[in-house]
N, C-alpha and C positions, 0 to 999 in steps of 0.2 A: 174431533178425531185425533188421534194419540197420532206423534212422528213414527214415520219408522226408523226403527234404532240399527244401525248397521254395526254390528263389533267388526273389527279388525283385529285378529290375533297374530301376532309376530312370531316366524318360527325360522328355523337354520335356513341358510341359501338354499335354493334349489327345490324346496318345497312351500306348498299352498294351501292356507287353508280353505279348508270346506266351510263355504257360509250360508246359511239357511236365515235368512232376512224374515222376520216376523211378519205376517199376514200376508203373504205371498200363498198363493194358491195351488196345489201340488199338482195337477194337470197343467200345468201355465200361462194358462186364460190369465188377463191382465182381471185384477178386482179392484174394490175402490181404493183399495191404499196402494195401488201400482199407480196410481196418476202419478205425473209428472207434475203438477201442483203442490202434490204433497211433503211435508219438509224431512228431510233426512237427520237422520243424528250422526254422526260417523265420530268413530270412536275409535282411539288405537291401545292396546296394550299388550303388556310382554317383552317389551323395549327394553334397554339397560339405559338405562336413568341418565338424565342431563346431558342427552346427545342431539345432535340434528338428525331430523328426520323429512326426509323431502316425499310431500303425498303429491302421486297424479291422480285427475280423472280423465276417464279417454270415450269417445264413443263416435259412433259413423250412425249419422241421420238419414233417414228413407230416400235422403237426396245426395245419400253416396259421399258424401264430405265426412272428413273426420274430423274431430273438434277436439281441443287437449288445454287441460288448466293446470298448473302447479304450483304450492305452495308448501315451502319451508318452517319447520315449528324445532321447536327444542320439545324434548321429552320428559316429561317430570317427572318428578323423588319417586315419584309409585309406576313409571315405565308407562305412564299413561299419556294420552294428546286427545283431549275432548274437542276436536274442531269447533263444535258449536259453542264454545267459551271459549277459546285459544285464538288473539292475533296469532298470522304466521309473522316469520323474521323476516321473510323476501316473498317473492313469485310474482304472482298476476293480481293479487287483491291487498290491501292492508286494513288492518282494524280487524273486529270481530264480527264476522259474517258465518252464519249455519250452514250455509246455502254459498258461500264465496266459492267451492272448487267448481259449482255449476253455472252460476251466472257470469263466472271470471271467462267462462271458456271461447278459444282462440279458434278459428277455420284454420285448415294446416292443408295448404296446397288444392289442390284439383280432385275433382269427384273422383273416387277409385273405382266409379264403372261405368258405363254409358248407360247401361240400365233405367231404364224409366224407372219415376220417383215411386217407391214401395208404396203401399196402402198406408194410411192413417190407423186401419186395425193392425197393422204390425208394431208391435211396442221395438222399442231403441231398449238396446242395453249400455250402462254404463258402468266401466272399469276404473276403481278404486285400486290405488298398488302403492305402498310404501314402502319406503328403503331407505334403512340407517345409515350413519357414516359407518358403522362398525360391519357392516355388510347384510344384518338382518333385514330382512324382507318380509312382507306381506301383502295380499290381494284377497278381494273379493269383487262382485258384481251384485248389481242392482237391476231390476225392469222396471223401467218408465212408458207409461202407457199413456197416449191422448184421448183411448177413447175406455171409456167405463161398461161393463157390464150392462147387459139391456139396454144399449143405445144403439136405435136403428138410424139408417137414412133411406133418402130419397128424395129422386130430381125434379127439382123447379121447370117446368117451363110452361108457361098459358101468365096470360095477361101481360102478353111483350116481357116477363120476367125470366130469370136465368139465375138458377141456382142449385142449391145443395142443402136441405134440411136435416137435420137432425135432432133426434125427437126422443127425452128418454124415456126411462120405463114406466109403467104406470098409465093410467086415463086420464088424470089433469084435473084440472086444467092448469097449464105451466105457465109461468111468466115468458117471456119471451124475449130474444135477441136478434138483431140483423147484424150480421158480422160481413167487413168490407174491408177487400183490401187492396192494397197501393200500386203503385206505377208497374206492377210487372204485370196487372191484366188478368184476366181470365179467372176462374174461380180463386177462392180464397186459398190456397190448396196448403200452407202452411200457417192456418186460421188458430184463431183458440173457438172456432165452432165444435168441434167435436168434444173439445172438453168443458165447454160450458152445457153443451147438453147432459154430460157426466153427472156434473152438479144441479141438475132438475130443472132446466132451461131448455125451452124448445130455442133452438136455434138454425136460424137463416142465413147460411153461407152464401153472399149474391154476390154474383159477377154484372161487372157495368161496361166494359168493354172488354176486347181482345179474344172473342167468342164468334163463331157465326151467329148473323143476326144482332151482333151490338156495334156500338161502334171499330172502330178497329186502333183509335188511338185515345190517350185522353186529351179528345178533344172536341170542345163543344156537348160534352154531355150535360143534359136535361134534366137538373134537379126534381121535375116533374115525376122522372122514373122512379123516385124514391119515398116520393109519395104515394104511388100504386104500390110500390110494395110495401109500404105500412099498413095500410088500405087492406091490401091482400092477407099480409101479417095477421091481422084483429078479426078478419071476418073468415080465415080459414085456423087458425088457432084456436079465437075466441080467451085469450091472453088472462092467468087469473088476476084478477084486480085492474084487469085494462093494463096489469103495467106492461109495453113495449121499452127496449133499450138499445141504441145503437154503439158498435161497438167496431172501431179501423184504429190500424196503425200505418205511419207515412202519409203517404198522399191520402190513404184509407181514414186516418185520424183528421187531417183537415177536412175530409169529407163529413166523417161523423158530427162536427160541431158545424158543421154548415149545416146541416139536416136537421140537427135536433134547434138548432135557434129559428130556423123555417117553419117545424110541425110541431103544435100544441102538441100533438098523439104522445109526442117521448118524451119518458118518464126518465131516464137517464143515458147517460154517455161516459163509454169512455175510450177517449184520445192517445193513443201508444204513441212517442215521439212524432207528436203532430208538428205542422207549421203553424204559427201564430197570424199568419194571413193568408189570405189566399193565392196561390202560387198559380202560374202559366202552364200552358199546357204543353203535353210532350206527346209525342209520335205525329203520323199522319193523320191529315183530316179527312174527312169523308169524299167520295168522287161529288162534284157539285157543288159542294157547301163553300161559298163564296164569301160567308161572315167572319167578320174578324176572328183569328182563335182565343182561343180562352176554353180553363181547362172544365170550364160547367156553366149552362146556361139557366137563367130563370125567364121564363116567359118568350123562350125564344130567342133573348140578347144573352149574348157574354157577358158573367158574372163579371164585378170587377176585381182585377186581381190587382199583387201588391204595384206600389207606388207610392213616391212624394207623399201623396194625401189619403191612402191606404186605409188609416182609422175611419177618417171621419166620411170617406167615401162607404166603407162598406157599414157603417151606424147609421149614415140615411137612407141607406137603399135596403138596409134590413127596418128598419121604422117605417119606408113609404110600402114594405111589402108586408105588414104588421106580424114579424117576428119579434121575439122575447127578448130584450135587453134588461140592458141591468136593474132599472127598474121591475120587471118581473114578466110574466104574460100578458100578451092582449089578446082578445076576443076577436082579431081580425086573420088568423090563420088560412082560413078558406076565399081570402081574397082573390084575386083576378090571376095574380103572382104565387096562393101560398101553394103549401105542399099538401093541402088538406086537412080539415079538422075534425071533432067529435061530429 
């Protein structure tokens, strides 16, 4: 799939140009080149040569935060600043990044609304504006969209499970994803479920606590649950190739590699700023539950979390529970302990 190429044209103070961003859809429905995955070009020209030119990007996320990055370039011999080849001279990023005014980007103060968090089908706009030392300006805007054309949802709930599917177009059969996420609880709600479904993945937003009906903290949750939803995953999917994939970041990413080293089932993972051990648990425990805490149980006991002996504690408790280490798979997934297997 081609970038989209964003021109920025430079013109007197006080005026704007009109930008029409290529494959952008004249009704406004987000299409597949509005993802937010997909790489921008941004591109300036019209400039007077060998000046500084300081570019913003700006935008307010469905969770009412604004977000703001800026980076400084010099202007070359032909008035031009190809971001996606150009280090800037200062800002929030250095080196040559395509993608540096959006990844660099900063949270800037307090939600500007109380407003409950927008829909996921609401795309975010983001504002591009440059401004010369010589006083030239320019601006345009972008739409970034999480969720792709012909991707439906709907809610999880039967087999003790708690979730949000999203499912894209077409009959299938799709590979498939469970997407988890970290200490703030309750569904994934700022997941990359909806846009891995974009990309032809049925995906499974599951909530593991902070829900009616789940725990209320992490604490003490029951790697078992995540086995039912693999379980459920394969036999209400039908996944092509079998392949299932878990997918968390945070405490969501340690979870993810706790899971996939448990279940033959997953066929891959991946861990967004995981912990490298398994970490303790946070919030409140349950009324009753008298067991020590710990932020995930197997078999009933608290996993064990980090400490002193940390390695070589959680290498034989994943070996006596025949999970895949580094020598490779074993045949023992559906043990007394595992998470279930073929």
């Amino acid at each position: 799939m081609e970038p989209w190429v964003l021109p920025i044209n430079a013109r007197a103070i006080g005026e704007v140009t009109e930008i029409f961003p290529f494959f952008t859809s004249a009704s406004g429905s987000p299409t597949d080149n509005d993802l937010q995955d997909i790489p921008l070009s941004i591109r300036l020209s019209g400039f007077f040569p060998r000046q500084l030119v300081m570019v913003t990007a700006e935008m307010v996320t469905r969770d009412h935060f604004r977000w703001r990055s800026a980076a400084m370039f010099v202007v070359g011999a032909d008035g031009e600043v190809d971001v996606g080849t150009t280090a800037p001279v200062g800002g929030f990023y250095s080196g040559v990044s395509p993608m540096g005014l959006i990844w660099s980007m900063e949270r800037i103060g307090r939600p500007e609304s109380e407003a409950p968090t927008t829909s996921v089908r609401l795309p975010v706009t983001v504002t591009f504006r440059a401004e010369a030392r010589n006083g030239e300006r320019a601006e345009a805007s972008v739409i970034r969209a999480l969720v792709g054309p012909g991707v439906t949802s709907k809610p999880l709930a039967e087999d003790g499970l708690l979730g949000v599917w999203y499912l894209p177009p077409g009959d299938g059969p799709h590979p498939a994803v469970i997407v988890l996420g970290g200490s703030e609880g309750g569904l994934p709600g700022r997941s990359a479920a909806p846009l891995l479904a974009s990309h032809g993945y049925a995906t499974l937003a599951l909530a593991y606590f902070g829900l009616p009906g789940l725990p209320r903290g992490l604490v003490n949750i029951p790697l078992e649950y995540f086995g039912r939803a693999i379980a459920h995953v394969r036999a209400t999917i039908a996944p092509r190739n079998d392949f299932v994939a878990v997918h968390g970041g945070s405490r969501g990413g340690e979870l993810a590699l706790l899971v996939a080293s448990l279940s033959a089932d997953i066929r891959a993972v991946v861990a967004v700023v995981p912990s490298g051990v398994v970490s303790g648990a946070i919030g409140p425990s349950e009324f009753g539950d008298s067991r020590p805490r710990g932020a995930w149980t197997l078999g009933g006991s608290p996993y064990p979390a980090c400490g002193k002996t940390i390695a070589m504690t959680i290498r034989g408790s994943l070996r006596s529970h025949g999970a895949r280490h580094d020598s490779g798979r074993t045949d023992q997934g559906a043990g007394p302990h595992g998470l279930g297997s073929r």
